[in-house]
Each structure stands twice: as structure tokens, then as C-alpha cells.
N, C-alpha and C positions, 0 to 999 in steps of 0.2 A: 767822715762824710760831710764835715762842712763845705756848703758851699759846690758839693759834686749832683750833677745830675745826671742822675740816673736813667739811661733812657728803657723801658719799658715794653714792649709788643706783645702782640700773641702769635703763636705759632700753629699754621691751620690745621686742621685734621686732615686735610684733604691733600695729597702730594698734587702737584703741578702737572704730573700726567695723567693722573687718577681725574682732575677737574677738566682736563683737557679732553678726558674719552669723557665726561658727562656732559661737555659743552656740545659734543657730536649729537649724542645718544637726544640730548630736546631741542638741537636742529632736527635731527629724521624725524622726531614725533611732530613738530609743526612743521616739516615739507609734506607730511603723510596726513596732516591733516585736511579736510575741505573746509571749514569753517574756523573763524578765531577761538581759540580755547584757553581756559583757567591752568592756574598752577595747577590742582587738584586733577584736571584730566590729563594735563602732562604726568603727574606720578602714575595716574594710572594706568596710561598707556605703553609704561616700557617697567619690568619688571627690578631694573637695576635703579632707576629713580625713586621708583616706592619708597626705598627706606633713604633718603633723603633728604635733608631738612627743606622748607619752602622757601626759608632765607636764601640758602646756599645755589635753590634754583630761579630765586628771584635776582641773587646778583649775575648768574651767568644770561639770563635775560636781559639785564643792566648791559652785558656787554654786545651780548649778539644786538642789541638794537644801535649801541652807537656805532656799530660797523655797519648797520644798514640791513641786515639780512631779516630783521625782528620789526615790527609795528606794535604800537600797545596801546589797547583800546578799552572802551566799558561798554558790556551788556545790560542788559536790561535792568537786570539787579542790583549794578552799579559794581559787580566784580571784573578785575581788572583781567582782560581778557588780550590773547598775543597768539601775530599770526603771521607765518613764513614772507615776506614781500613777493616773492616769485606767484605764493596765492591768491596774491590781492589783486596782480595783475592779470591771472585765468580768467 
């Protein structure tokens, strides 16, 4: 191994389709939202996010927002709160 480098990753829990139906699943819950809402009310508004981690649906928020579809904002409490764009414009 001298001198080899070794390259490293990790390998996701989540398949590529399986993250693709959860990127759906907390688009519906924030177009079915009226108001900006927390991670915490996206898990609890659809039954298959629940078990979840907040990472996993903080980065597919990471994503819907650089496509445009996501705003991310703060409530009063200073929790970071996200809301469909189509909403913001009702």
C-alpha cells in the first residue's frame, strides 16, 4: 500500500428510487400545505416520512429548493421553516 490511495465513500441506505418517491412524497406535503412548515410537521404529515431521518429530508429540501420549487425561511422561533413557491404566490 505504499504510496496507494485509497479512495473511500459511503454507500446510501436509500436506493435512488426509494429517495426519488420521498422527494415526491414532501413535495405533496408542502403543495398541501397553506402555511411554511418545519421538518417536524413534514414527518408528520405523511406516514412514510415518519420514520425518516431529518438529515435525509433536509438534503432533499437542499434540492427542491435549488430547482426552485422550495423557499426556506424562519419562524418565529427561529426554526427553519419551507414552503411550496406556487404557495407563496396564492
Amino acid at each position: 500500500m505504499d504510496g496507494d490511495l485509497l479512495m473511500s465513500y459511503k454507500v446510501s441506505k436509500y436506493s435512488k428510487d426509494f429517495s426519488n418517491e420521498l422527494a415526491g412524497r414532501v413535495a405533496v406535503v408542502l403543495f398541501d400545505a397553506t402555511e411554511p412548515i418545519t421538518i417536524n410537521d413534514i414527518k408528520n404529515r405523511d406516514m412514510i416520512l415518519s420514520n425518516i431521518t431529518s438529515q435525509k429530508i433536509t438534503r432533499i429540501l437542499s434540492n427542491l429548493i435549488d430547482t426552485g420549487f422550495v423557499v426556506k425561511g424562519k419562524n418565529k422561533t427561529g426554526h427553519m421553516t419551507y414552503v411550496c413557491t406556487d404557495n407563496v404566490k396564492r
